[in-house]
MMTF fields as JSON, N, C-alpha, C and O atoms, coordinates in Angstrom:
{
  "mmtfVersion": "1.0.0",
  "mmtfProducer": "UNKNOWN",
  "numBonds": 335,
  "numAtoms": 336,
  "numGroups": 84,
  "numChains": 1,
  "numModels": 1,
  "chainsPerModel": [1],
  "groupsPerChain": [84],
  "chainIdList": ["A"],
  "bondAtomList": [4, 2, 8, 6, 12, 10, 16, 14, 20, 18, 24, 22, 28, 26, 32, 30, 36, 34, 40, 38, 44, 42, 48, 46, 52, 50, 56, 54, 60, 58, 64, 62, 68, 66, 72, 70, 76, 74, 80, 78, 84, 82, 88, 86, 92, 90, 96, 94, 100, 98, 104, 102, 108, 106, 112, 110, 116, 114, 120, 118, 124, 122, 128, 126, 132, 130, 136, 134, 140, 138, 144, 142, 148, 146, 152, 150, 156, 154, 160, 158, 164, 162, 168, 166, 172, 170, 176, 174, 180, 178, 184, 182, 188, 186, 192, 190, 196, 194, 200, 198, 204, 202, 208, 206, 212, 210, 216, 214, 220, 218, 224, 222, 228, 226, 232, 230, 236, 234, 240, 238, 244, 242, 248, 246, 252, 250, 256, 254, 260, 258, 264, 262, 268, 266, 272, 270, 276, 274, 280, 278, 284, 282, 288, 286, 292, 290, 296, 294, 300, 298, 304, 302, 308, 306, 312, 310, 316, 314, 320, 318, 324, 322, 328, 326, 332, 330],
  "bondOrderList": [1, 1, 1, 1, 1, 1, 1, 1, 1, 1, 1, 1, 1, 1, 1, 1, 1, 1, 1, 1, 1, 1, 1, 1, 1, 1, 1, 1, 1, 1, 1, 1, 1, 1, 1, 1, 1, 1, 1, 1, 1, 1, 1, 1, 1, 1, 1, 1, 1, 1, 1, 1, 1, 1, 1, 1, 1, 1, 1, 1, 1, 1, 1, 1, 1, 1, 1, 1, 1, 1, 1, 1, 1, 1, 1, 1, 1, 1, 1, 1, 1, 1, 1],
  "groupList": [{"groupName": "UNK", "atomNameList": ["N", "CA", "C", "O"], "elementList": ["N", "C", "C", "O"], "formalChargeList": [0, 0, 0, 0], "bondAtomList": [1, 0, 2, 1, 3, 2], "bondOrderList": [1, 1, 2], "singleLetterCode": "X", "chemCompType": "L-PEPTIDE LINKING"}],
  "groupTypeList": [0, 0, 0, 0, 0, 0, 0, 0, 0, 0, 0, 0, 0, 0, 0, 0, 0, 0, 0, 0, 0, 0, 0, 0, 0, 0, 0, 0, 0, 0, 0, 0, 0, 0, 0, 0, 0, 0, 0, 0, 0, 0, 0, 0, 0, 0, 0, 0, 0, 0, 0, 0, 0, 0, 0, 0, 0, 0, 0, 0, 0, 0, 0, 0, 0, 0, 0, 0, 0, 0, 0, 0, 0, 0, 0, 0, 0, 0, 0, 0, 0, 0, 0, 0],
  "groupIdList": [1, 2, 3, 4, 5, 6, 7, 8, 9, 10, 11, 12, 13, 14, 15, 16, 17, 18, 19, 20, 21, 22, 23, 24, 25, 26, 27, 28, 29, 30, 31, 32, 33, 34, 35, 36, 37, 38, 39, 40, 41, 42, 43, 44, 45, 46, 47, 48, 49, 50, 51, 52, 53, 54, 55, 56, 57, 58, 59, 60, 61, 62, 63, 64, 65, 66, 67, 68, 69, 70, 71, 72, 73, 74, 75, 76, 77, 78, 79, 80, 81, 82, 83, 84],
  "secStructList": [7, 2, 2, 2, 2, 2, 2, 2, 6, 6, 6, 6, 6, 1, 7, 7, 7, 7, 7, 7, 7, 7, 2, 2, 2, 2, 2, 2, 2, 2, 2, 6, 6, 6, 7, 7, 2, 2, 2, 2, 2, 2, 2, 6, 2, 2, 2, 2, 2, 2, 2, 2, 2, 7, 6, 6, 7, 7, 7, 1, 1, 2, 2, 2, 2, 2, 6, 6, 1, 7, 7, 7, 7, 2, 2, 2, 2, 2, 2, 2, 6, 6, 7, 7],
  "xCoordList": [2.487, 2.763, 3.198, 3.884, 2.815, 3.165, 4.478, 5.12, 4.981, 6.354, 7.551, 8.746, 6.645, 7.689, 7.344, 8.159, 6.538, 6.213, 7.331, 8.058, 7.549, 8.58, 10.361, 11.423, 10.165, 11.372, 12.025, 13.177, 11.282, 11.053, 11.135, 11.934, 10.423, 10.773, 11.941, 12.627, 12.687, 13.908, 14.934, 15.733, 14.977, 16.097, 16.021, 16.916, 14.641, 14.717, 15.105, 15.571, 14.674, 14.79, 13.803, 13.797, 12.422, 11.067, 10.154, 10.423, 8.822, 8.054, 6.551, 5.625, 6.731, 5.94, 4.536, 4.479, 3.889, 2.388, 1.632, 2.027, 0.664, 0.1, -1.061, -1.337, -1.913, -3.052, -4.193, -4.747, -4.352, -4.745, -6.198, -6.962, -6.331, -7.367, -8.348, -7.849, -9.594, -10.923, -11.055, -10.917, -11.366, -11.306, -12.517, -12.444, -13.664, -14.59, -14.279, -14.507, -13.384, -12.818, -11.699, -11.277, -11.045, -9.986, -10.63, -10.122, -11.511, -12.046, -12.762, -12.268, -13.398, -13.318, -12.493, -12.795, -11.226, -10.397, -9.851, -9.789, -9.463, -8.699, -9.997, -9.61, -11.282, -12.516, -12.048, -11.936, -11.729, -10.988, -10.422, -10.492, -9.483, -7.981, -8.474, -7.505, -9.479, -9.674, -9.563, -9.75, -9.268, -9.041, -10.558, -11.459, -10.667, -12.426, -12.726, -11.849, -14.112, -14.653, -14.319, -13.848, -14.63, -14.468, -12.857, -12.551, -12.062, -10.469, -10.379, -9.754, -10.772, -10.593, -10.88, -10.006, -12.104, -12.345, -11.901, -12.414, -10.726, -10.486, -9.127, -8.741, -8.244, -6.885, -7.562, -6.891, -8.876, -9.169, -9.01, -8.356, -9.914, -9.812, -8.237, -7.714, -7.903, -6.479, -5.443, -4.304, -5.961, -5.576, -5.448, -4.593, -6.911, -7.856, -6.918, -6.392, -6.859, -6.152, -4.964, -4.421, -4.354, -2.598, -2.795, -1.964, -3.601, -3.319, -4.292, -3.945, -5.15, -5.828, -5.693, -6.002, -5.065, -4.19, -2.743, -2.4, -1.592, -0.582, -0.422, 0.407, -1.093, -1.286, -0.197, -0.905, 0.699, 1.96, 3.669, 4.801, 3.05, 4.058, 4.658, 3.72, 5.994, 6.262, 7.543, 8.214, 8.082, 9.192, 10.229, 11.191, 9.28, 10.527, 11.491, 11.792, 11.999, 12.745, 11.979, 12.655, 11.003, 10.024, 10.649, 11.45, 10.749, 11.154, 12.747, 13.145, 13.756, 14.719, 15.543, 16.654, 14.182, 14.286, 14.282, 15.149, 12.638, 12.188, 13.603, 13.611, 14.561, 14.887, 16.243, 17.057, 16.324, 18.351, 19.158, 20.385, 18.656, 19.437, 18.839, 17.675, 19.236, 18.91, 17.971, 18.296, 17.166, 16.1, 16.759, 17.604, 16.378, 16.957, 16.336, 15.133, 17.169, 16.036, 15.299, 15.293, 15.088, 13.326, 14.592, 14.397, 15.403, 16.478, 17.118, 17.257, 17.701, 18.635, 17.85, 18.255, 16.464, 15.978, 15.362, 15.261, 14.744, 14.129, 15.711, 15.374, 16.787, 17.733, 18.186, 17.926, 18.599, 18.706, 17.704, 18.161, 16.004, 15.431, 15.035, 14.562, 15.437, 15.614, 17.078, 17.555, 17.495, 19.061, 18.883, 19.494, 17.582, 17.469, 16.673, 16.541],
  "yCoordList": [-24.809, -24.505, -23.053, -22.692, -22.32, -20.469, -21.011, -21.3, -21.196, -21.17, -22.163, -22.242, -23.012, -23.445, -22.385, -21.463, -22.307, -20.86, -20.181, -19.991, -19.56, -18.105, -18.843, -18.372, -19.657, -20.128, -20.182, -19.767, -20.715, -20.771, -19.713, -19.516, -18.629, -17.058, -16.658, -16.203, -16.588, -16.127, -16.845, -16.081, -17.903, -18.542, -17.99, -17.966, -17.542, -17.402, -16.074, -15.697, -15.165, -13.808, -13.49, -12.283, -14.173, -13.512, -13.649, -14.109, -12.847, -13.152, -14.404, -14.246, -15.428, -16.79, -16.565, -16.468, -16.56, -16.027, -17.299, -18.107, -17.969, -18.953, -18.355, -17.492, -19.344, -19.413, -20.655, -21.461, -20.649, -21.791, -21.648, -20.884, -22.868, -23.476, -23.943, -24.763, -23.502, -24.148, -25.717, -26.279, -26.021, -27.836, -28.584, -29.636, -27.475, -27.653, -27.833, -28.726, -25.994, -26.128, -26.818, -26.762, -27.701, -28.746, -29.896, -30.451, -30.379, -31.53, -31.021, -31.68, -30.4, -30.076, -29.802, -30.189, -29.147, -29.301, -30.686, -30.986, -31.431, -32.987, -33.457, -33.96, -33.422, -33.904, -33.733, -34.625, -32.279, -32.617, -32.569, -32.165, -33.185, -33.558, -35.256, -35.863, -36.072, -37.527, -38.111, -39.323, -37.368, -37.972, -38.319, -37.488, -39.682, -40.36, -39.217, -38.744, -38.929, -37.613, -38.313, -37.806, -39.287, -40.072, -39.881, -39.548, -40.161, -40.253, -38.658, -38.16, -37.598, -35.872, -35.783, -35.447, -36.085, -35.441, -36.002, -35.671, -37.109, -37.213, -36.487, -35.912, -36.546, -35.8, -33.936, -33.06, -33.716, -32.286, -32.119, -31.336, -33.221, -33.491, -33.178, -32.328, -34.252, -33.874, -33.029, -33.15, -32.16, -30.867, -29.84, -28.998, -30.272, -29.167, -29.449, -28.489, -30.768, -30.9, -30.879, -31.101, -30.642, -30.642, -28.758, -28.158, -28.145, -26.905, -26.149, -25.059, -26.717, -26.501, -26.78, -26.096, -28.156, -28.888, -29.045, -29.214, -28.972, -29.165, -30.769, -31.238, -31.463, -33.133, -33.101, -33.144, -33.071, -33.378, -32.973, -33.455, -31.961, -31.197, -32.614, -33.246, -33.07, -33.724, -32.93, -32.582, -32.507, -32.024, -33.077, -32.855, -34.435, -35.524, -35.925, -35.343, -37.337, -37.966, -38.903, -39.674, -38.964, -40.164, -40.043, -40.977, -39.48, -39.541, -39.71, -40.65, -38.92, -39.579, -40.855, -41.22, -41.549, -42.966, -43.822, -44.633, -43.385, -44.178, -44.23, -45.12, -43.099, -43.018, -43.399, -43.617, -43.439, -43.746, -42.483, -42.573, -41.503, -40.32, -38.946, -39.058, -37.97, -36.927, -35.979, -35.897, -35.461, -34.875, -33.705, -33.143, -33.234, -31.767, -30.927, -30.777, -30.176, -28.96, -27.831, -28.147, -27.345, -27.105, -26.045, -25.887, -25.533, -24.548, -25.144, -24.667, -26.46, -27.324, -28.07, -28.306, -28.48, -28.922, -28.821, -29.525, -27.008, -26.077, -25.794, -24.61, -25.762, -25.363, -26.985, -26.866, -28.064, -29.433, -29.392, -29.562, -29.149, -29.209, -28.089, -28.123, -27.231, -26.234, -26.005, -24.983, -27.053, -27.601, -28.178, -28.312, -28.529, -29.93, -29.629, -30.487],
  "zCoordList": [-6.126, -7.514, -7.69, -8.646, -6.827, -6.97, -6.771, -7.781, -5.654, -5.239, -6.0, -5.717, -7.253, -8.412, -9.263, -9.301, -9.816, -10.65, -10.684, -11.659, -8.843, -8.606, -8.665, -8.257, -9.094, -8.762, -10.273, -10.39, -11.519, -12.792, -13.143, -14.058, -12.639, -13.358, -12.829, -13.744, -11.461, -10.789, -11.863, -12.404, -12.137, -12.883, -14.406, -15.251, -14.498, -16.17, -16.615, -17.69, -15.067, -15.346, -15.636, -15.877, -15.818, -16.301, -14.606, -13.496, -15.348, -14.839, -15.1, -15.896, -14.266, -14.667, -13.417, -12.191, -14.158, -13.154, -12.806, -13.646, -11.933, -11.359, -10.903, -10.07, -12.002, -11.345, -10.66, -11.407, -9.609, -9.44, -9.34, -8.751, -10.288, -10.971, -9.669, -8.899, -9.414, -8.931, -9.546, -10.633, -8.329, -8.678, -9.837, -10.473, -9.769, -10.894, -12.519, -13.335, -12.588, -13.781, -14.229, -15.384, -13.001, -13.306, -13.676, -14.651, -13.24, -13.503, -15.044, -15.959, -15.341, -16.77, -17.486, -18.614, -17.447, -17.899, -18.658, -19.85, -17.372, -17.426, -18.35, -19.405, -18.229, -19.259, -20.592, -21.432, -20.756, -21.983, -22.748, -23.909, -21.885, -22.493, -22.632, -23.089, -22.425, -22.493, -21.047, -20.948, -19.861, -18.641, -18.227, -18.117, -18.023, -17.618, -16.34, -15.617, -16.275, -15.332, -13.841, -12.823, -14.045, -12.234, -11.621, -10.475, -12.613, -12.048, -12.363, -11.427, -13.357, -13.038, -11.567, -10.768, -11.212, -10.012, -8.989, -7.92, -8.984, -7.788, -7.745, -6.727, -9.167, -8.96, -8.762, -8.216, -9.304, -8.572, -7.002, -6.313, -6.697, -4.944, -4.269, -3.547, -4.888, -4.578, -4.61, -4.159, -5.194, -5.598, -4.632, -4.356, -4.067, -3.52, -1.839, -1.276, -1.291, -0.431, -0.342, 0.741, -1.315, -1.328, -1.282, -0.599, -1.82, -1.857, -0.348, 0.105, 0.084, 1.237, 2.745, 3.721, 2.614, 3.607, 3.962, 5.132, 2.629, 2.724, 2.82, 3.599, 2.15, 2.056, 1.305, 0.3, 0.937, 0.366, 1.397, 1.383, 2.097, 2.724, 3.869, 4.355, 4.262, 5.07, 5.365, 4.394, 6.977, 6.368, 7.54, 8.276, 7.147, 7.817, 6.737, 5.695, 7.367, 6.211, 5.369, 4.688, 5.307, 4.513, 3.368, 3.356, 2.459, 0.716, 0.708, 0.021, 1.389, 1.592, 1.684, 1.3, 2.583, 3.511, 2.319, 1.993, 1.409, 0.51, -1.055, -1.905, -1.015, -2.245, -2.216, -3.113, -0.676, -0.504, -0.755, -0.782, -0.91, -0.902, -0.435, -0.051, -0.389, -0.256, -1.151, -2.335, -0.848, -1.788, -2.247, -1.551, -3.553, -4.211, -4.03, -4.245, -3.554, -3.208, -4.547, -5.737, -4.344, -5.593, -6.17, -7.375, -5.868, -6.901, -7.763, -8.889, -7.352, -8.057, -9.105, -10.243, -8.506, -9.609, -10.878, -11.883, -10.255, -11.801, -12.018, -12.036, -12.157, -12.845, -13.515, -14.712, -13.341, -13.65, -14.67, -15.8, -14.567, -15.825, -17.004, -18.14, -16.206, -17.374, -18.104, -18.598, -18.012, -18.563, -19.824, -20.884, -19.196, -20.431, -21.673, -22.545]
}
């Protein structure tokens, strides 16, 4: 998330700051906003391992394979939605 953050401020010309959230106060958080406490704490979990592990990071072709095309790379795409 830092490194969409820095990518969001480079395009905007600002500075966009990131802070990442402890998985405690996420799961309170998502509490409440109405997200049931059992499903908060597992997208906290998941959190915790996508930002601890790199559980998201693949740098095969899996998402490619799955989408029939080529993935966008993270410049093209904060600029595509900050279009919109």
């Amino acid at each position: 998330m830092a490194e969409l953050a820095a990518e969001v401020g480079a395009q905007l010309g600002a500075e966009i700051g990131y802070t990442d959230v402890p998985a405690e106060k996420l799961v309170e958080i998502l509490s409440g906003a109405g997200v049931p406490a059992g499903f908060a704490a597992i997208l906290a979990d998941t959190d915790v391992h996508v930002r601890e592990n790199g559980a998201l990071d693949n740098p095969g072709t899996d998402l490619t394979d799955l989408i029939g095309r080529p993935t966008t790379p993270l410049t093209d795409a904060v600029a595509e939605a900050l279009k919109a």
